[in-house]
N, C-alpha and C positions, 0 to 999 in steps of 0.2 A: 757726457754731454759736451759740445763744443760748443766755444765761445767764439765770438772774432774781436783779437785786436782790445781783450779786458771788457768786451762786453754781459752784461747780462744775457739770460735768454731771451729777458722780457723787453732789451734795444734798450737799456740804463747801463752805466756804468757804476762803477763803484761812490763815484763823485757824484755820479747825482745825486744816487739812496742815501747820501750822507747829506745831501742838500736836503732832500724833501725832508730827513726826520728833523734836521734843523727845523726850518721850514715849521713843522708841525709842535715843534718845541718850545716855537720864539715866535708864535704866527706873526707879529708885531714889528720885529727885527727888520731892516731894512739890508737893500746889499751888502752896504761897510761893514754891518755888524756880522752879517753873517759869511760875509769873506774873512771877518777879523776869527769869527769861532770854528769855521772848517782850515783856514791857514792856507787861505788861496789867495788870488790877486781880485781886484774890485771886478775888473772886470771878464774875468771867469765866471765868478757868480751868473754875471746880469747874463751871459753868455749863453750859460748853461741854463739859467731861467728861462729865458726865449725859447730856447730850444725845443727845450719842456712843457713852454705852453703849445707854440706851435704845433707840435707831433700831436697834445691833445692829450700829454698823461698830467701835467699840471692844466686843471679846468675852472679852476677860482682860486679867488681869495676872501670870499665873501666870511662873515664871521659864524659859528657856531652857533645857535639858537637852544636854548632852553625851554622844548615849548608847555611845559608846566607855566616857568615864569611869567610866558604870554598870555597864560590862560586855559589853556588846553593840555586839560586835566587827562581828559579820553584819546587813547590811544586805541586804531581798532583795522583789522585789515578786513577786505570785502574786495570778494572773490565774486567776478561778473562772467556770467553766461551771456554768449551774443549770438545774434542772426545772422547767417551767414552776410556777408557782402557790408556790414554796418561798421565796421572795426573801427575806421576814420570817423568816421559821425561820430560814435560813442567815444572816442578819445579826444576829439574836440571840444565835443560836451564838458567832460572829465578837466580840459583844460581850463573850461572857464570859471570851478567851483576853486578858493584858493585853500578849502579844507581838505582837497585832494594832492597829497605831496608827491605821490607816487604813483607810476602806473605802468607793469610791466605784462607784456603777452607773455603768457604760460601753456605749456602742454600738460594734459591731463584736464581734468572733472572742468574747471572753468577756462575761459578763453584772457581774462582779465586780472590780475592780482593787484588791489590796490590801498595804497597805506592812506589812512586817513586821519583826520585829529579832528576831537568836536570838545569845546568847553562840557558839555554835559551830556550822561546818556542819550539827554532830550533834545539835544542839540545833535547830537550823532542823528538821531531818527530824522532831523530834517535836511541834514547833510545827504542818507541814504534817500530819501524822499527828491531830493534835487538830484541826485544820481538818476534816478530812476526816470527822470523828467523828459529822459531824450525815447524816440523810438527804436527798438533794434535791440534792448538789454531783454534777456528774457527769463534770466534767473539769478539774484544775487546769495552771497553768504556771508554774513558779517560773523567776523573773530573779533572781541574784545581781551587786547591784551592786560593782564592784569599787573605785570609787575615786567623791567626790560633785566633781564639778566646777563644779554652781552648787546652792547651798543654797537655801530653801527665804528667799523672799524678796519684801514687800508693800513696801518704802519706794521703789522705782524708780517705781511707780504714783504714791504718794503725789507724789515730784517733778515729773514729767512733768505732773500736773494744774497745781502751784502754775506749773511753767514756759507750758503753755499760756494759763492766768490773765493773765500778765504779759505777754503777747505779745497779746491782743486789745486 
């Protein structure tokens, strides 16, 4: 594989991947602290932050939610069939229910894969009942997940680059 110039494949350098697992370490850390723990200058950091956000691979800072802790016991994916020509409508809709976290177009059996959370079974049914609310869905499949065995996770990426890095 060729790099240019200590790049990533992925347009990171080594310095970044070391930022973001910071970053992911210390979510809380400010620039000082975390120029003082990668042993860079202050303003490398902030440099390299911008940068990061700009391009659009750092995309928050917003905090981690627990959403047991909130309430939302039910965890559940549902899978929407759509009418041709409605995909906007129906993703609009989709936007304004805030028990819909997720919602990506998929190939294959449905047009919709959507991650949902409802306090209770009975609370899900009126979640999928407000899904259902708009015209253009024409067939859904709710999956309730019963237990998460791997969470939702971008730092294995991050290392596997810096480990490739080091290995050319």
């Amino acid at each position: 594989m060729l790099y240019d110039r200590g790049m990533l494949p992925t347009g990171i350098d080594v310095l970044d991947a070391r930022l973001i697992t910071a970053m992911a370490a210390a979510p809380r850390a400010g620039v000082m602290e975390l120029a003082r723990r990668l042993g860079v200058a202050r303003g490398t950091v902030q440099a390299r932050l911008d940068k990061l956000r700009e391009r659009g691979i750092v995309t928050g800072f917003g905090p981690d939610l627990d959403l047991r802790a909130l309430g939302y016991d039910v965890l559940a994916f549902v899978t929407l069939e759509i009418a041709q020509g409605r995909l906007a409508d129906v993703t609009a809709h989709l936007a304004g229910i805030p028990e819909v976290l997720e919602a990506h177009a998929t190939t294959g059996v449905g047009d919709l894969h959507c991650r949902v959370v409802a306090r209770t079974n009975e609370h899900l049914q009126q979640v999928i009942n407000a899904i259902l609310a708009v015209n253009g869905i024409m067939r859904t499949t709710t999956q309730i997940a019963l237990t998460e065995q791997l969470g939702h996770r971008v730092l294995p990426l991050v290392a596997q680059l810096t480990e490739s890095e080091r290995g050319r």
